[in-house]
Every structure is written in C-alpha cells, then in structure tokens.
C-alpha positions as MATLAB code, in Angstrom:
seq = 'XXXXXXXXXXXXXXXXXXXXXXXXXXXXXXXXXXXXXXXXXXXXXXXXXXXXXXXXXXXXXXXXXXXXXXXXXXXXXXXXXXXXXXXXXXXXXXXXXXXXXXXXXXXXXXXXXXXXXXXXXXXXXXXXXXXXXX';
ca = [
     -54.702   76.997   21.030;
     -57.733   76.669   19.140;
     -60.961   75.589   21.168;
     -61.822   72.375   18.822;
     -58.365   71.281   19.126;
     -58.844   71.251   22.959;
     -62.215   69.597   22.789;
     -60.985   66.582   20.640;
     -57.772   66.362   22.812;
     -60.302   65.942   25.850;
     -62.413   63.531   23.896;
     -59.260   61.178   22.652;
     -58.300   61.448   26.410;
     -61.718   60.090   28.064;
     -62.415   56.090   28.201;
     -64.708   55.369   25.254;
     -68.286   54.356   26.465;
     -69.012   51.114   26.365;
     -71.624   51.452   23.643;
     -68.854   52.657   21.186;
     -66.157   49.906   22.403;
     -65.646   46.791   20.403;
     -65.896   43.625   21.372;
     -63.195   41.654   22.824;
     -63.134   37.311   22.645;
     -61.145   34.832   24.190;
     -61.585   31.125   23.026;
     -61.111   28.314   25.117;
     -60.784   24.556   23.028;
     -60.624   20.972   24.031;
     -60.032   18.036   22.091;
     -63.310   15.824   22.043;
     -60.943   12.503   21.392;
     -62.092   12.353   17.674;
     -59.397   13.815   15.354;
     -59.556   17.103   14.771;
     -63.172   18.093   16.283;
     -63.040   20.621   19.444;
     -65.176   21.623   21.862;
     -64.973   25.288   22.114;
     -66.060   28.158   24.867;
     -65.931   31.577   23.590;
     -66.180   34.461   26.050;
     -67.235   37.738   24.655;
     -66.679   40.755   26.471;
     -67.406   44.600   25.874;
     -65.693   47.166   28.053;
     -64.808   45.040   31.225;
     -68.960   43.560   30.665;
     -69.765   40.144   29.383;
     -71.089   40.607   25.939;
     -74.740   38.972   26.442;
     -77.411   38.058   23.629;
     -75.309   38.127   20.778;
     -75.646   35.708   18.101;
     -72.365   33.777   16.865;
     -71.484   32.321   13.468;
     -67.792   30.581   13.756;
     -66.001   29.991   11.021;
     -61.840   29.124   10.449;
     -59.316   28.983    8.141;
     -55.531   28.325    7.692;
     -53.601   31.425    6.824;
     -50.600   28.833    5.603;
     -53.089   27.352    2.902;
     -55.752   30.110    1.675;
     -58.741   28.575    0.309;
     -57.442   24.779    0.914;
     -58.540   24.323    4.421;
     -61.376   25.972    5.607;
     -64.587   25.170    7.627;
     -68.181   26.026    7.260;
     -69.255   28.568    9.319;
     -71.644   27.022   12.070;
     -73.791   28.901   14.910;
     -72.502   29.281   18.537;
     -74.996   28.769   21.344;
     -75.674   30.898   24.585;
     -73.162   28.877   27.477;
     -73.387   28.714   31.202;
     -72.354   31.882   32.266;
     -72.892   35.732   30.465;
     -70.697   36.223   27.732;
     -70.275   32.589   27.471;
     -70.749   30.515   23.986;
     -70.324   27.181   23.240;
     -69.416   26.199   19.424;
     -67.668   22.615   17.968;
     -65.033   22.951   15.721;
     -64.349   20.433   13.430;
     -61.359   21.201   11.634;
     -59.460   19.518    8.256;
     -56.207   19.304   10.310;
     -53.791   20.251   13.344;
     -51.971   23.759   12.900;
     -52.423   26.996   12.948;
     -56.007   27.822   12.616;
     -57.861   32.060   11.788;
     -60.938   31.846   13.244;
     -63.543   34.203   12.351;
     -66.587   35.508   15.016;
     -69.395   37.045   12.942;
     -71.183   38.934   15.545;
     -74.833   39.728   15.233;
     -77.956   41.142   17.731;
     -76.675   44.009   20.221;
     -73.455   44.736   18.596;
     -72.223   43.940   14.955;
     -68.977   42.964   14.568;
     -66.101   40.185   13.192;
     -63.154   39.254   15.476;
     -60.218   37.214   13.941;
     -58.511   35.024   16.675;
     -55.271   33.267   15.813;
     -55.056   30.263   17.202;
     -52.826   26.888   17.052;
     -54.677   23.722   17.459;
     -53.399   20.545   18.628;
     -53.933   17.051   20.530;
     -55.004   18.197   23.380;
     -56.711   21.616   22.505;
     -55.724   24.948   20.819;
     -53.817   28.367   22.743;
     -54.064   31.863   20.565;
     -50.711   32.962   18.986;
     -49.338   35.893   18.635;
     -47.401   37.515   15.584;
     -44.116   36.946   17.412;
     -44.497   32.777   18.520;
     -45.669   31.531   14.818;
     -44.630   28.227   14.649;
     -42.219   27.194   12.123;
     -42.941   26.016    8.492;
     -42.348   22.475    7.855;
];
C-alpha cells in the first residue's frame, strides 16, 4: 500500500482539532406577547467548547416564499453564559422560518438553522417533519 495513502487514511481517522472544526448553533425562541417578535438565545459551540467572542449578524427568511418574507439582518449580543447570544427576531409571519448566523471575530462562518415559529416560540425542523403546505 502506498505510504501517502496510509498517512491520509490516519489523518481522515483522527478527531479534527478544534481549530479546523466548524461551528455548531442551537437556537432557543420565546414569544415576547407581541405578534411575531421573539426573544432568541443562540448557543454557539466549537468542538464540545462554547464558541466565545464571536460577533453575530441574524438574519431569516422563508424558504416557502423566496424574496417575499425576509428580515433585516440585526446584531446578536454576548448572553449570560459562554457561547451564549441573545438576538430579537421580529418576523413578517408564523411558519417555517431559514435563519442565517453570519459569524465574525475568532472563527468565520454562516450556519443555516431551520426552524418553525409559532405562538409560543419556534423548535428547529428537520428535512423529514416539514410541515404541510396549506
């Protein structure tokens, strides 16, 4: 077996550091009892580390209506805890909602998180549990 072959089978093998890992987000939204605006936490992790001092610029969109509902990008701010940010969302309508992390300072980076908002607050979606088309 060639040598190089071995070398890059070893290399796929190993855990990537964390320097070359990308980030990872989960977002966390709560109806603020006005229509359609949510408070959001987003937790940004790197490996299994909380992704600290990055700067945030959340945006969203509806994949069911390109270009007809979407929402100006606005900045996220450092939360409670590291890896924690803390954005408002205030959206056109309920549904099924991209939204789009623009990641900035030690890493550069954009995350898409599918999510479906509603009364209460908004839970991510998967490919498999889209919800029907009215």
């Amino acid at each position: 077996m060639d040598k190089k072959a071995v070398l890059l089978g070893l290399a796929l093998a190993l855990p990537l550091p964390t320097w070359a890992q990308r980030a990872q987000a989960k977002l966390e939204c709560r109806s603020t009892g006005t229509d359609y605006v949510y408070d959001c936490i987003i937790r940004l992790t790197r490996g299994a580390e909380p992704l600290q001092g990055a700067k945030i610029t959340v945006g969203a969109d509806m994949p069911s209506m390109p270009m007809a509902h979407n929402v100006k990008p606005v900045q996220a701010v450092p939360g409670d805890k590291p890896g924690e940010y803390r954005v408002t969302l205030d959206l056109e309508m309920q549904g099924e909602w991209m939204v789009k992390l623009r990641l900035s300072g030690p890493l550069k980076d954009q995350l898409m998180l599918r999510y479906e908002f509603d009364a209460s607050g908004a839970r991510p979606l998967k490919r498999a549990d889209r919800p029907p088309r009215k």
